[in-house]
C-alpha positions in Angstrom: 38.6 45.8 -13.0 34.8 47.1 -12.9 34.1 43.6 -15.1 35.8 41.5 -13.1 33.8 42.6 -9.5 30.7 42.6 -11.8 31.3 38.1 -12.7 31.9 37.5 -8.8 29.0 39.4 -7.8 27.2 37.4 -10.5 28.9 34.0 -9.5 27.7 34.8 -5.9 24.5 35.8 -6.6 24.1 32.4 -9.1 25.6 30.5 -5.4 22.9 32.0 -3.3 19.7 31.5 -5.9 21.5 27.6 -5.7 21.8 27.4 -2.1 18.3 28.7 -1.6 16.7 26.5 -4.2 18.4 23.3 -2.4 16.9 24.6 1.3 13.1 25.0 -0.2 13.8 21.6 -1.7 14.4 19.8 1.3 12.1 22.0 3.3 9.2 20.8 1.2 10.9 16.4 2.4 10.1 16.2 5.9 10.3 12.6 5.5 13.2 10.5 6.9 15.4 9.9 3.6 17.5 7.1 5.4 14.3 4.9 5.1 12.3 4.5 1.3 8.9 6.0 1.2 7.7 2.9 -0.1 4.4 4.9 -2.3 4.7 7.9 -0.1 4.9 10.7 -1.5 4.6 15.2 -0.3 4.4 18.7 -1.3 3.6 21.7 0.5 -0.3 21.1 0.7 -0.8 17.5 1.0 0.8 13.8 1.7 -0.2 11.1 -1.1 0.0 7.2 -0.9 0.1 5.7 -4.2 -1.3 8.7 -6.0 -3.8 9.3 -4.0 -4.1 11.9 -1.6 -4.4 10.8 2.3 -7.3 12.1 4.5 -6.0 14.5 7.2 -2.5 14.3 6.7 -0.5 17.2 7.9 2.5 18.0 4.5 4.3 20.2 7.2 4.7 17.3 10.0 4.7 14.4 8.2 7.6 11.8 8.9 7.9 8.3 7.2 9.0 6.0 9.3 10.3 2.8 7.4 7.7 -0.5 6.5 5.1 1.1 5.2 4.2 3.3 8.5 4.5 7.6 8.9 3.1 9.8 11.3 2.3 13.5 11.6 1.3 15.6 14.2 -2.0 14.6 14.8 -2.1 10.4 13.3 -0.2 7.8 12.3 -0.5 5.9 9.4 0.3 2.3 7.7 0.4 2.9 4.1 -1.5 5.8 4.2 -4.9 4.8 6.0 -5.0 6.0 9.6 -4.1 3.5 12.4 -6.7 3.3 14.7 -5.7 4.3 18.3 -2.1 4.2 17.7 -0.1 7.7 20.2 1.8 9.6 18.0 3.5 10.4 20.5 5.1 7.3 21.8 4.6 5.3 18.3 7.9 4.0 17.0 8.8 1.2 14.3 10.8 -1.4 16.0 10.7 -4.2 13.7 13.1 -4.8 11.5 12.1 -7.1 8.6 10.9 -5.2 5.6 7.6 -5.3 4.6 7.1 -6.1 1.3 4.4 -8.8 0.7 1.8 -6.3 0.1 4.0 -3.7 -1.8 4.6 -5.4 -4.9 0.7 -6.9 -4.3 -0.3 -5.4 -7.5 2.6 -4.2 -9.4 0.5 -3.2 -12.8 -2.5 -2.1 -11.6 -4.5 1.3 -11.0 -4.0 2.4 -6.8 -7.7 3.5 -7.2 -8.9 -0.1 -7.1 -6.3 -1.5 -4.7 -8.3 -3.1 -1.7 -7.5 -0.4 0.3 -9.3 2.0 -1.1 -12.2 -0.8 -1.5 -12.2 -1.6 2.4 -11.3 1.3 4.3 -12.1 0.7 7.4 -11.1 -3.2 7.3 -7.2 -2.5 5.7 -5.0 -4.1 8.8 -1.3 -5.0 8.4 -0.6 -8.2 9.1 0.1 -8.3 12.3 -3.4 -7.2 13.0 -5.3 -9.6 11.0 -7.4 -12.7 12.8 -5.6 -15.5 13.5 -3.0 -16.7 11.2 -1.8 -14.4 8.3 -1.8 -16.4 4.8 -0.8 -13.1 3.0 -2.6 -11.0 0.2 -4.5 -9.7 3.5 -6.2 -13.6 3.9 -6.1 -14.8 7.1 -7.8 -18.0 9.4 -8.4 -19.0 12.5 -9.5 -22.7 13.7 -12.6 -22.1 12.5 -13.2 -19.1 9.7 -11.2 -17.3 7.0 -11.1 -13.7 6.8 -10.1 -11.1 4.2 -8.2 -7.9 5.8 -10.5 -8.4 8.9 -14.3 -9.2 7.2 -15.2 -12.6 7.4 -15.4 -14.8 4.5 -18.8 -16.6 4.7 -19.3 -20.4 3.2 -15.8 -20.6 2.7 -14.8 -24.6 3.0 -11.3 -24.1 5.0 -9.8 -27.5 4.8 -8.8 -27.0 0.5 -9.1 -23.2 1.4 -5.7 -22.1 0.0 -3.9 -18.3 -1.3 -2.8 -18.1 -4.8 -1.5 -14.4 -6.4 -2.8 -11.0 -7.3 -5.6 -11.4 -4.5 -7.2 -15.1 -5.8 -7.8 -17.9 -3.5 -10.0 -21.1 -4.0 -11.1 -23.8 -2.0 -12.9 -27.3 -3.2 -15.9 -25.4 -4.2 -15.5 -21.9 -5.0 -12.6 -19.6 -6.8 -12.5 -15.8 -4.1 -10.7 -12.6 -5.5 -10.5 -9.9 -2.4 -12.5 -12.0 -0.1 -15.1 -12.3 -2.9 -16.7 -15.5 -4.5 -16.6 -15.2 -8.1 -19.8 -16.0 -9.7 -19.6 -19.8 -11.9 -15.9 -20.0 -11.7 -14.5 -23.8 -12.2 -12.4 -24.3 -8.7 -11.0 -27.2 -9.9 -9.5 -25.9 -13.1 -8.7 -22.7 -11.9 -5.1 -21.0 -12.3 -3.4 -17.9 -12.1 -1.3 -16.4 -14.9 0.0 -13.6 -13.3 -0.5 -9.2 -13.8 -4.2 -10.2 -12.4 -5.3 -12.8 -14.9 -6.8 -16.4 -14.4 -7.9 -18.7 -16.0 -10.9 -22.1 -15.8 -11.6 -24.2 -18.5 -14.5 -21.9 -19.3 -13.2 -18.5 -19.0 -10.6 -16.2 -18.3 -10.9 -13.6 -15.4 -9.3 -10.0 -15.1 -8.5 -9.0 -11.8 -11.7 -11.2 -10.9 -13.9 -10.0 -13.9 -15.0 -12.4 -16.0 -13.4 -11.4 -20.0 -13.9 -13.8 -23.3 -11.3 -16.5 -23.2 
């Protein structure tokens, strides 16, 4: 009799440790699990976006709230840079189309040279961007063309055009992240995909010139 109390003690002190472990588990996931953190990611100390760890973000308040945008007590973010004037108190996501042009933008490569960490204080979704978005963060109005907000300078807009993994080209010159790159052939010029290109001269890693 004694052995038998002594297993259901044991079996309901093995269902306690269980319960327990399960209520710290989703203590330490504030954010909204009906919605994919899309490259968010928390523990009890800080909030992270694509491995890195984002400025001034509160672990303990932080909500995700779907397409790429969370908030905490204090900000709100848009894949985990800080939007700029937004109310955290009345923000809300209302759209309801997926953002995913940006999130498979670079699907092989490091987060610690993603634009966003290149240009942080010029990362705007879409929606924010001058005139009319081409994606890959390019955008133009009637009269310029702009990466994530900077104007692109010398840029001949009527063969200006978008390719992949953050190229574009226009009659005269090939751009990766807004930039001209140096001697490239714009007329020969193509993309091979997981940030590689190509002229007739040379072959370019995520806009760095390597031997052909």
């Amino acid at each position: 009799m004694k052995t038998n109390s002594t297993k259901v003690w044991q079996r309901v002190a093995f269902f306690l440790v269980l319960l327990s472990a399960c209520h710290t588990t989703m203590a330490q996931m504030p954010m909204s699990m009906n919605k994919t953190p899309q490259g968010y990611g928390v523990d009890q100390r800080f909030v992270y976006y694509e491995g890195k760890i984002v400025q001034h973000a509160d672990a303990a308040s932080f909500v995700y709230l779907g397409y790429g945008y969370a908030k905490d007590r204090r900000f709100v973010y848009y894949k985990g840079v800080v939007l700029q004037h937004a109310d955290v108190r009345t923000f809300k996501v209302v759209g309801d189309v997926p953002d995913t042009r940006h999130d498979d933008y670079y699907p092989n490569r490091r987060p610690s040279v993603h634009p966003r960490y290149e240009y942080p204080d010029g990362w705007l979704p879409d929606e924010a961007l001058p005139g009319k978005s081409l994606g890959y963060g390019y955008s133009k109005t009637d009269f310029e063309v702009f990466y994530y907000g900077t104007k692109m300078n010398d840029v001949f807009k009527p063969s200006f055009e978008v390719l992949i993994d953050g190229y574009a080209k226009d009659g005269f010159a090939v751009y990766f992240e807004g930039k001209k790159i140096p001697d490239c052939n714009s007329s020969s010029f193509k993309c091979l995909g997981n940030g590689v290109g190509a002229d007739d001269f040379y072959k370019y890693y995520w806009g760095k010139r390597i031997r052909k």
